[in-house]
N, C-alpha and C positions, 0 to 999 in steps of 0.2 A: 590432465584429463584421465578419469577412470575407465578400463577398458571394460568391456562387458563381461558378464560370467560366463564359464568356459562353458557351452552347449552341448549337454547329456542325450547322445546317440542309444537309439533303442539298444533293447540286449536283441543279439543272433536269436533266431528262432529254432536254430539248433548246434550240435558241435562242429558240424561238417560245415556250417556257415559261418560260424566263427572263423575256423581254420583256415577255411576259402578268404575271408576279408581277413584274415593275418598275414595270410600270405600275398596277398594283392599289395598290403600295407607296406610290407617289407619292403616289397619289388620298390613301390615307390620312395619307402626312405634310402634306401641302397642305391638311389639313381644320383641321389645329390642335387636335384632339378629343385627341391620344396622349397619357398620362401623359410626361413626361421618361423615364423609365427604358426607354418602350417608343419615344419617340422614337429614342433613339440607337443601339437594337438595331434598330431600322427601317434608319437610316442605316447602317449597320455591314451589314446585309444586303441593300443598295441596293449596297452598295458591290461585295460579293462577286459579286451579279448583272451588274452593268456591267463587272468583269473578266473573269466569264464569258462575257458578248454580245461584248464585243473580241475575246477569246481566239480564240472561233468563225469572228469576220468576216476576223479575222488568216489565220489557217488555211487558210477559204475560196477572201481571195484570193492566199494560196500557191500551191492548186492550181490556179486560175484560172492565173495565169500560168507553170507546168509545162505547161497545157493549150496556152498561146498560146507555147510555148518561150521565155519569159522575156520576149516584146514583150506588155503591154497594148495592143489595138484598141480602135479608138472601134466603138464600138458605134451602129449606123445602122438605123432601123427599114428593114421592107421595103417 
């Protein structure tokens, strides 16, 4: 018997929602409570979410240093 294709969850509508359902994710694979079949579709969309939080921070600090014309500063409180 073929099982069915793995079912492709929206993307986060932002990083902070990502991060919020990474972390929920976690809580629930670190409990040891998931069946196998729900653990690895856990991990499988653990996965897609940590590409997605990169993705963002990558991006980020793109514009960050368009901002600083190509030099990162250290940054110095006041």
């Amino acid at each position: 018997m073929a099982s069915a294709p793995p079912r492709r969850l929206a993307a986060p509508a932002s990083y902070e929602a990502a991060l919020e359902e990474l972390e929920l994710l976690v809580a629930r694979l670190e409990s040891g409570e998931l069946p196998l079949e729900q653990l690895l579709g856990g991990y499988q969309r653990g996965a897609e979410l940590l590409k997605f939080c990169r993705d963002r921070l990558e991006a980020v600090e793109g514009q960050i240093k368009l901002l600083d014309q190509g030099a990162l500063k250290t940054w110095t409180p006041e």
